[in-house]
N, C-alpha and C positions, 0 to 999 in steps of 0.2 A: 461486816463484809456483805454485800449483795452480788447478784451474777451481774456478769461481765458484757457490755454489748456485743449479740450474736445472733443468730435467724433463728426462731424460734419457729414451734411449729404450733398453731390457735386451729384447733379442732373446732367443727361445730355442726349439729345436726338437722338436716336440711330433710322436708317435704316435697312431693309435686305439687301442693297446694301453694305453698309457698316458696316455689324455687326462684320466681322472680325477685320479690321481697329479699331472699337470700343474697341475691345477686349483686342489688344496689346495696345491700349493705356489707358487704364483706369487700365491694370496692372503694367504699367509703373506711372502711378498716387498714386497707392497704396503702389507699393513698393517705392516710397521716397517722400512721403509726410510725413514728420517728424510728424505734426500733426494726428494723428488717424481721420481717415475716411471711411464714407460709402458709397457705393455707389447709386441711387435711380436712373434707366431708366426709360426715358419715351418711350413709344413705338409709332412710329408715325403711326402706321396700317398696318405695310409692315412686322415685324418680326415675324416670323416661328416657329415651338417648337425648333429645332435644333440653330436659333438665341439665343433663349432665355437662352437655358441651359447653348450655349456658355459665354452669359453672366454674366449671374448667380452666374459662377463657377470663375468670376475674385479677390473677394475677398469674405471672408465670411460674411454675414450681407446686400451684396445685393441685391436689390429687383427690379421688376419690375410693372411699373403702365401700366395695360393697354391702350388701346385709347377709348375704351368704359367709361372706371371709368374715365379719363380727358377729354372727352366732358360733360358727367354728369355735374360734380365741373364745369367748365367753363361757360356751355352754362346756366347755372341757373345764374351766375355771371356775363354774357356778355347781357344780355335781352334788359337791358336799351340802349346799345349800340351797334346799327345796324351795322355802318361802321369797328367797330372792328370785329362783328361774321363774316361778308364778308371776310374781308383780312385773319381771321384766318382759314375760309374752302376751301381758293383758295391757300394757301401760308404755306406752312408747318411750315418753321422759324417763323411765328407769333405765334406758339405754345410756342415760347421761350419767346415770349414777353406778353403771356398771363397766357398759365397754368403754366409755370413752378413758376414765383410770386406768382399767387392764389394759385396753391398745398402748397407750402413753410409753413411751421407752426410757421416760424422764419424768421432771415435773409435768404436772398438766395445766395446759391454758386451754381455756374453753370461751364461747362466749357465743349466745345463742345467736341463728341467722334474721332477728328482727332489731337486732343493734344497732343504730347509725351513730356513724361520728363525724361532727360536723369543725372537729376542728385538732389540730399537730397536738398530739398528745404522747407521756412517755412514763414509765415508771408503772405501767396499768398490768402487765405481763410479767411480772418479777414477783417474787418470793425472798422477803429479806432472811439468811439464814439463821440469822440469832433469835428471829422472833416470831417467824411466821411458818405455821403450815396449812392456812386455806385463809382464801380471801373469796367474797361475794360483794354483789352491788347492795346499798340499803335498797329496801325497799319502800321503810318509809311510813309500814304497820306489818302488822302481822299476818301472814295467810299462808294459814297451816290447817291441816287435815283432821285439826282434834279440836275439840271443845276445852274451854277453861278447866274445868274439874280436873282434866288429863295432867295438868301441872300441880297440884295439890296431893299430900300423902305422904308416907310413905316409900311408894314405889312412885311415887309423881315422874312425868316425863321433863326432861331439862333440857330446854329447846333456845337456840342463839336467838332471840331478837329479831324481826322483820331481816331476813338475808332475802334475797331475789338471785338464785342461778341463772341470770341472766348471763352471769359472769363468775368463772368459776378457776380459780388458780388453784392446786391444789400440790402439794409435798408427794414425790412418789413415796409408795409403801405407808401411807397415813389412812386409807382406807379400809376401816376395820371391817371386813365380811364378815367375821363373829356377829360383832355385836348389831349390825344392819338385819342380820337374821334373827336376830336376838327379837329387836323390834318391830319386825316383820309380822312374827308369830304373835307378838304379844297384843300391836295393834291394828294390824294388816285390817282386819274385820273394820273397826273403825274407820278406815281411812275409806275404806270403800262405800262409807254411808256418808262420811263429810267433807265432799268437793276434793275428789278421788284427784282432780287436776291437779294437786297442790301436794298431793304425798309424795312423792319423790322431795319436792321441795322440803317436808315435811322432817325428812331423812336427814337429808344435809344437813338443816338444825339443829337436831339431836347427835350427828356426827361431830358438828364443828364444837359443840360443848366439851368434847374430850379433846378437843383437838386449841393449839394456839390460830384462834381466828379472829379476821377482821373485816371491815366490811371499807371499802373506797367511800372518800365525800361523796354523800348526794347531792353535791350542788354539781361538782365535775362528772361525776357517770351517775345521770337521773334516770328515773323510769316515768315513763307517761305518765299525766295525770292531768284530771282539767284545772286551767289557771297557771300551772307550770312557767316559768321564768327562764329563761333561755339567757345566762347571763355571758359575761366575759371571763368564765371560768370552766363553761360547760366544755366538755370533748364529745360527750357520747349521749343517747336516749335511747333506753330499752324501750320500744315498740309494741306493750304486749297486750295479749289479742283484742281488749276490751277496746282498745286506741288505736287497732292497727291500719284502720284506713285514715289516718292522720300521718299515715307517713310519706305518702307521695308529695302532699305540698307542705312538709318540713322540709323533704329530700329538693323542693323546688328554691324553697326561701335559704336553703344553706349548700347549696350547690357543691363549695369547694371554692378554694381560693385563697383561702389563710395563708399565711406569711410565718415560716419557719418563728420569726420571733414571736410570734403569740403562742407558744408551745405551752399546754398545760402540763404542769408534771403532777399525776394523779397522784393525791395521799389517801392515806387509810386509817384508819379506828380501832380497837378494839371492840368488839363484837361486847352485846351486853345481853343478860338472861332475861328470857323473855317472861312475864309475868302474867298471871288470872289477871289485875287488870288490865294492862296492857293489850292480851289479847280481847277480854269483854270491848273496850271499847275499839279497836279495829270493826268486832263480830255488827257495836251498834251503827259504827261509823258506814260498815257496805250495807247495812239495812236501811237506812237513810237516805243512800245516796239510789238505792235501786227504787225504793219509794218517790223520790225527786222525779227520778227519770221516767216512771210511769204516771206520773203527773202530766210532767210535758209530753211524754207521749198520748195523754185522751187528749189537753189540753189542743195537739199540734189535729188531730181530726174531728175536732168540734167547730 
């Protein structure tokens, strides 16, 4: 049994830096999400009246939550747990991992504002109830906030497999604040020495291990990357920030236009544990490739 077609509410958390970014792409959400959807911002403290109107005006029905009215709700919900209120007043993206659950009055649909969909998609915002309580986009590799040894042991860390919160469906009541504190304390230190950007995501990983997870095809909801294949399957492209100015003339070459019958109906995975090799070779894979790129950058001023 799965849910029913109904107007769902897709949260997503929006900057001034990137409110335009937000803009086109949460109209690109609306206009082909088969399923009827509303929109619900959160504002991280940075957006303007001119942000807001712009977003406002992306479809009609949504809204915007202050950062006032989501520290309220949270910080009354966070008390008992110290190492979460720290990561979530140092680390913006923890806001994803805390208010956006506790505001949800349901399951959660989330999906960051540098998403575009370039094409009718359906099945992406659902939660099948016999099998699933959290779904994410692949990523594709691994990028997480701990070093390989961290999975090894005894008390080894048990992390889902390249997930990307880019996209974030989640079961209400499946987020464990225990055990997030739990991990906080244990490896909060850590994460603050290895590409701190990436702990929250970090979280999620080790959440969805106790949880039933899965991650959507990469070929249907992909995340940038260079060489990327834009086939007859694709709906969406996470944007993220290493590629993000490659979205205006994506946003150019895929305008809008698709044809009801080319509807993708997004499927999903089960999630797989992520492993010491696994992530070594992600760790040599960005080492290489950040090498490459400072090649052709002396290369490009010689």
């Amino acid at each position: 049994m799965t849910e029913t077609l109904q107007e769902k509410e897709v949260f997503t958390l929006a900057s001034h830096s990137d409110a335009g970014t937000a803009a086109v792409c949460l109209k690109s959400l609306c206009r082909y999400s088969v399923e009827p959807v509303k929109i619900v911002v959160f504002d991280d403290g940075t957006l303007d009246s001119n942000d807001k109107e712009q977003l406002l005006a992306v479809s009609a029905g949504t809204r915007v939550i202050e950062k006032a009215e989501a520290d309220e709700l949270s910080l009354s919900k966070l008390t008992r747990y110290p190492a979460c209120l720290t990561f979530r007043s140092s680390n913006v993206l923890f806001r994803k991992l805390f208010d956006l659950p506790l505001a949800a009055s349901a399951n959660l649909f989330y999906v960051d504002s540098d998403v575009y969909f370039c094409k009718p998609f359906t099945g992406l915002f659902t939660l099948n109830e016999r099998e699933q309580d959290v779904v994410f986009m692949d990523n594709g590799g691994e990028s997480y906030s701990v070093r390989p040894w961290h999975l090894i042991g005894p008390k080894a860390l048990k992390l889902a497999s390249a997930i990307n919160t880019g996209i974030i469906c989640l079961r209400a009541g499946c987020l464990d604040l225990d055990y997030v504190e739990y991990l906080l304390k244990q490896l909060g230190h850590v994460f603050e020495n290895h590409h701190l950007w990436w702990a929250e995501q970090t979280c999620w990983a080790a959440v969805a291990m106790r949880l039933r997870g899965f991650v959507c095809d990469s070929e249907q909801v992909a995340v940038m990357r260079p060489g990327l294949e834009i086939s007859s399957a694709t709906c969406a492209v996470h944007f993220v920030s290493t590629f993000r100015s490659a979205l205006p003339e994506f946003a150019r070459k895929y305008p809008g236009g698709a044809t009801l019958d080319e509807v993708v109906n997004v499927s999903t995975h089960r999630i797989r544990k992520c492993t010491t090799l696994g992530m070594t070779k992600s760790l040599l894979r960005a080492r290489n490739e950040r090498a490459r790129s400072r090649v052709v950058g002396r290369m490009s001023l010689s």
